[in-house]
C-alpha positions as CSV (number, residue, x, y, z in Angstrom):
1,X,129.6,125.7,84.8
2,X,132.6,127.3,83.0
3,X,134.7,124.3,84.1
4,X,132.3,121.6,82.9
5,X,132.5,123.4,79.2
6,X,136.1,122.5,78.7
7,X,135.3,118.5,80.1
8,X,134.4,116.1,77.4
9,X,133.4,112.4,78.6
10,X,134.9,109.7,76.0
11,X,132.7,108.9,73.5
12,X,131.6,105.1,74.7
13,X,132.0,102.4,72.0
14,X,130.9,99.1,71.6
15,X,132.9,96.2,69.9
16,X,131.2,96.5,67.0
17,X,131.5,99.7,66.4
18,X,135.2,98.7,65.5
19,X,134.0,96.9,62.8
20,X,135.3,99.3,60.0
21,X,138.9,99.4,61.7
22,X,138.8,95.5,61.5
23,X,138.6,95.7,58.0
24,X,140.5,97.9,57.4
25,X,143.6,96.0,59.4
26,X,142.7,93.3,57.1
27,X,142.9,95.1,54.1
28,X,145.9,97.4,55.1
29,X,147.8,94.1,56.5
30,X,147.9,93.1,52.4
31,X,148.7,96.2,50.9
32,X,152.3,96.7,49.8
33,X,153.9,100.1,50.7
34,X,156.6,101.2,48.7
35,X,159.1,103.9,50.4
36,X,159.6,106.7,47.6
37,X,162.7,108.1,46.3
38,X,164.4,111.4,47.4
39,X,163.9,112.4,43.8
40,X,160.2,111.2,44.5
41,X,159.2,113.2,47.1
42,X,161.0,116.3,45.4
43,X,159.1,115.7,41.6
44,X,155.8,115.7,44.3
45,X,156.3,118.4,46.1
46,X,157.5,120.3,43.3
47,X,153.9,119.8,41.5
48,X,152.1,120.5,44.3
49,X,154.0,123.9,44.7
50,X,156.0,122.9,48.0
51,X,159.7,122.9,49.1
52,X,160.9,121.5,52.1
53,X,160.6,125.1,53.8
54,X,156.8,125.3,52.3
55,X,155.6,121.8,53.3
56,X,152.1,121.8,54.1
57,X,148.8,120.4,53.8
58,X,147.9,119.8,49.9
59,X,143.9,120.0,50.8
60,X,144.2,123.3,52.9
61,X,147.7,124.5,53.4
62,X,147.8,123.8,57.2
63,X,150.6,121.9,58.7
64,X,151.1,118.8,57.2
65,X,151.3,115.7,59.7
66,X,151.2,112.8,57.8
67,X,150.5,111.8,54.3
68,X,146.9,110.7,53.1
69,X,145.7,108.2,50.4
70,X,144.7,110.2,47.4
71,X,142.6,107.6,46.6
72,X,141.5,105.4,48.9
73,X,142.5,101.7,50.0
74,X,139.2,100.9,51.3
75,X,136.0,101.7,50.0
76,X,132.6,99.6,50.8
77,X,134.6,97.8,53.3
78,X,136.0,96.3,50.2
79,X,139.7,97.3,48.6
80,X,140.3,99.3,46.3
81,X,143.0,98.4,44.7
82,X,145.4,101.3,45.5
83,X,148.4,101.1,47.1
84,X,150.3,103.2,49.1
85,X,153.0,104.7,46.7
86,X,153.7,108.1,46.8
87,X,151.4,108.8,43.5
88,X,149.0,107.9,45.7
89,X,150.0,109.9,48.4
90,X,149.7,113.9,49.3
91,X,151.0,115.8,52.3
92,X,148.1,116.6,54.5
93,X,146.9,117.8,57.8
94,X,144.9,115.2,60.3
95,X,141.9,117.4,60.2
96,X,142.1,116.9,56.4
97,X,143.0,113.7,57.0
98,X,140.1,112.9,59.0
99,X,137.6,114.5,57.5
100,X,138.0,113.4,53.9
101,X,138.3,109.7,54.6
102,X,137.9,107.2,51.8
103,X,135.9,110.2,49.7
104,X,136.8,110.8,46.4
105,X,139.1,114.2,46.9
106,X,137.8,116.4,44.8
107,X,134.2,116.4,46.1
108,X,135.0,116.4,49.6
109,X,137.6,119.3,49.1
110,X,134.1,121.3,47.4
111,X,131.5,119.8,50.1
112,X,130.6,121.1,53.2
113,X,131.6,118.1,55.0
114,X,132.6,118.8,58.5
115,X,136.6,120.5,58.2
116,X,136.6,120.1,54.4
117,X,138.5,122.7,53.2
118,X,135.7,124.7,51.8
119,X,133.7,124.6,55.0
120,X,136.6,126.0,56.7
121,X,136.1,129.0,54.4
122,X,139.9,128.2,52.9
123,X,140.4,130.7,50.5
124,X,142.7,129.1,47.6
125,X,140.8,125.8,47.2
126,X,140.8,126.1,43.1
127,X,144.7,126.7,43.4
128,X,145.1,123.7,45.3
129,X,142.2,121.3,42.9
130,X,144.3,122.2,40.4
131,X,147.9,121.3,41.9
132,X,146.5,118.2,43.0
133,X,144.4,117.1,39.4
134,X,148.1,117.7,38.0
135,X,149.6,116.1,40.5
136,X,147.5,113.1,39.8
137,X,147.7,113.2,35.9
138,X,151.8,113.1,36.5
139,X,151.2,109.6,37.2
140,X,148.2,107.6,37.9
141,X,148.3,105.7,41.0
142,X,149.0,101.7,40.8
143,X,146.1,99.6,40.9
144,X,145.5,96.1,41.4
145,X,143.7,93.0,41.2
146,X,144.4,91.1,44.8
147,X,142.2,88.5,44.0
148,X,143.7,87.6,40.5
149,X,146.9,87.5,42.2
150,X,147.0,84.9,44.9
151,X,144.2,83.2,43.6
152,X,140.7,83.7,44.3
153,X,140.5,80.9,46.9
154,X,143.2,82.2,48.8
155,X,141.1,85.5,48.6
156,X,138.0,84.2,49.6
157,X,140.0,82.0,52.5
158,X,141.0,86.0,53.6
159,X,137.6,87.5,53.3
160,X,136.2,84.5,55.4
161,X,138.7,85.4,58.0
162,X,137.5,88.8,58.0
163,X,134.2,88.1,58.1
164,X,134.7,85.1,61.3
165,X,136.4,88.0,63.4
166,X,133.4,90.3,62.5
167,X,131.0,88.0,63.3
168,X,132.9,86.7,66.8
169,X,132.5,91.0,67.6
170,X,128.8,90.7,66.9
171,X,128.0,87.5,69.0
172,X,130.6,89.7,71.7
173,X,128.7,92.7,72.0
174,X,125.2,91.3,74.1
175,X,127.5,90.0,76.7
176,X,130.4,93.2,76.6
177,X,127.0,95.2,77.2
178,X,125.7,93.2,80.0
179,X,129.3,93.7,81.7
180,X,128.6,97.2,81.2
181,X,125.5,97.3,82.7
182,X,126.8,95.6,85.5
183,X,130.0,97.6,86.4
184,X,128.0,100.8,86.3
185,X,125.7,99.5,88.9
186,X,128.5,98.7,91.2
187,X,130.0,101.9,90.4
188,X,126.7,103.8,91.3
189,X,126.2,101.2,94.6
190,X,129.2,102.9,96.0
């Protein structure tokens, strides 16, 4: 029994549920990135109280892995608008990371989502708001109009695409589940 406590089976997916990692390849595969400057990443840091000897999550002062959309790129499987830019980007931890996902910052940080900062009883979460609301009134994060841009039939030509592959996962899934089915009988007949 104590050995079967540390096991945990995969979790089993299905083709759809990948649906929200399809968009957002489609979305991500648009969006320009634009690699900051040294003197970026200092002015940043600076405002959010960090040095490269502090570096650490902005949301909860763990160690910081990666760096996480302030805002978000996607939201309601739709852009946003955001790019990634580091005024759109904060140091962060992939608990944070995780947990927040395309929520609006400030609200998760105060929820009691699972691993938000305040429901892992992190004690300076006000300090840390308020780093980050200057951090964002420094400079607001660029935002743009895709469709404007290339032209809204190119756009829609995109969204179509998006919405083929989706639907070929859908019409995929009855016969991905019957192979299934089918393995883990053999498997069992064994």
């Amino acid at each position: 029994m104590k050995y079967l406590s540390l096991f945990r089976m995969p979790t089993p997916i299905k083709i759809t549920g990948r649906s929200s990692s399809i968009t957002n390849a489609f979305i991500n595969s648009i969006i320009p990135v634009v690699p900051p400057s040294a003197e970026e990443v200092k002015q940043a840091l600076e405002i959010l109280g960090m040095t490269p000897e502090t570096f650490q999550c902005a949301y909860c002062g763990g160690v910081a892995s990666e760096w996480d959309h302030l805002r978000p790129l996607v939201k309601d499987k739709k852009p946003t608008g955001y790019i990634s830019e580091i005024h759109n980007l904060v140091p962060s931890c992939g608990k944070c990371n995780q947990s927040k996902g395309n929520r609006d910052w400030k609200t998760w940080m105060l929820s009691t989502a699972k691993m938000s900062p305040t429901t892992r009883n992190i004690q300076d979460v006000p300090k840390r708001i308020k780093r980050l609301e200057a951090y964002e009134n420094i400079k607001a994060p660029t935002k743009m109009d895709f469709a404007a841009i290339v032209g809204f039939d190119v756009w829609a030509e995109h969204q179509n695409n998006l919405e083929r592959v989706q639907s070929i996962m859908r019409e995929s899934q009855p016969l991905a589940t019957k192979i299934n089915i089918a393995v883990a009988d053999a498997y069992k007949a064994l």
